[in-house]
N, C-alpha and C positions, 0 to 999 in steps of 0.2 A: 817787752819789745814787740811790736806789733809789725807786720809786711802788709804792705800796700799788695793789689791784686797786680799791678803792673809790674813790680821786682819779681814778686812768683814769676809773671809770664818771663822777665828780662832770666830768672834763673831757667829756666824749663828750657830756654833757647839753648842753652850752654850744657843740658843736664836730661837724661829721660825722667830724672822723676827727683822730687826736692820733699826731704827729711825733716818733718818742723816737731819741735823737741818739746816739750811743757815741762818746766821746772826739772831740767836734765835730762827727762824720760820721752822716749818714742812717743810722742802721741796719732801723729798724722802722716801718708804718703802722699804725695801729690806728682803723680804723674804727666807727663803729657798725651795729648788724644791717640797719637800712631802707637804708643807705647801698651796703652791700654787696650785697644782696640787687637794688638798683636799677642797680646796677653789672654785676651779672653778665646782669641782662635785657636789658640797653642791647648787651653785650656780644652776645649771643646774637640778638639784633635786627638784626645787620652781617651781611651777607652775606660767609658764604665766601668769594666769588671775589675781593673786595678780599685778601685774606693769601694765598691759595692758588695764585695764576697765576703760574706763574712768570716771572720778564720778558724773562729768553733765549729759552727757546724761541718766545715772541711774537714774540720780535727777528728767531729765524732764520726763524722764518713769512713776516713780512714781508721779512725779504732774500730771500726763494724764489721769494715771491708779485712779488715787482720785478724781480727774474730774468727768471724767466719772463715779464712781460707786456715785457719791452727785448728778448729772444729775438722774440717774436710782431710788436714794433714794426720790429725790424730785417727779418724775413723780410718783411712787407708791404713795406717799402720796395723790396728787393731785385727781387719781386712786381712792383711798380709801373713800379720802372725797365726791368725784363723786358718786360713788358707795353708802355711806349713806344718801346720797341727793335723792338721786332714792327709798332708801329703805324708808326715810320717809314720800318720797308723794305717794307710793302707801299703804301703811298704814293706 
């Protein structure tokens, strides 16, 4: 079954955007122009950093960054108990 270019335009009056199927399957959207054009600002309107961060590296940021402050928890400790070792022998 084929559509003339003027039933698209007659459905697109009726509809933001018209679903054309190939052998049962999605193949095509066809929008109209305000739809798209509202589309691509909304688009444009998102911030970058939502798509662009990538989430390993975030990931190994913060496994560096928890690294390192269980390094700095562990030497205070170490610190601490040094520190009451000295306090007991001169005592």
């Amino acid at each position: 079954m084929s559509i003339e270019i003027n039933e698209l335009k007659q459905m697109l009056r009726h509809s933001a955007a018209v679903l054309i199927l190939d052998n049962g399957e999605p193949s095509f959207v066809v929008l109209d122009y305000a739809t798209y054009k509202r589309m691509l600002q909304e688009n444009d309107a998102t911030p970058a950093y939502n798509s662009a961060v990538p989430t390993k590296s975030v990931q190994s940021g913060e496994s560096e960054l928890l690294e390192r402050i269980n390094k700095d928890i562990l030497a205070l400790k170490e610190q601490i108990e040094e520190e009451e070792k000295n306090l007991g022998l001169q005592e």
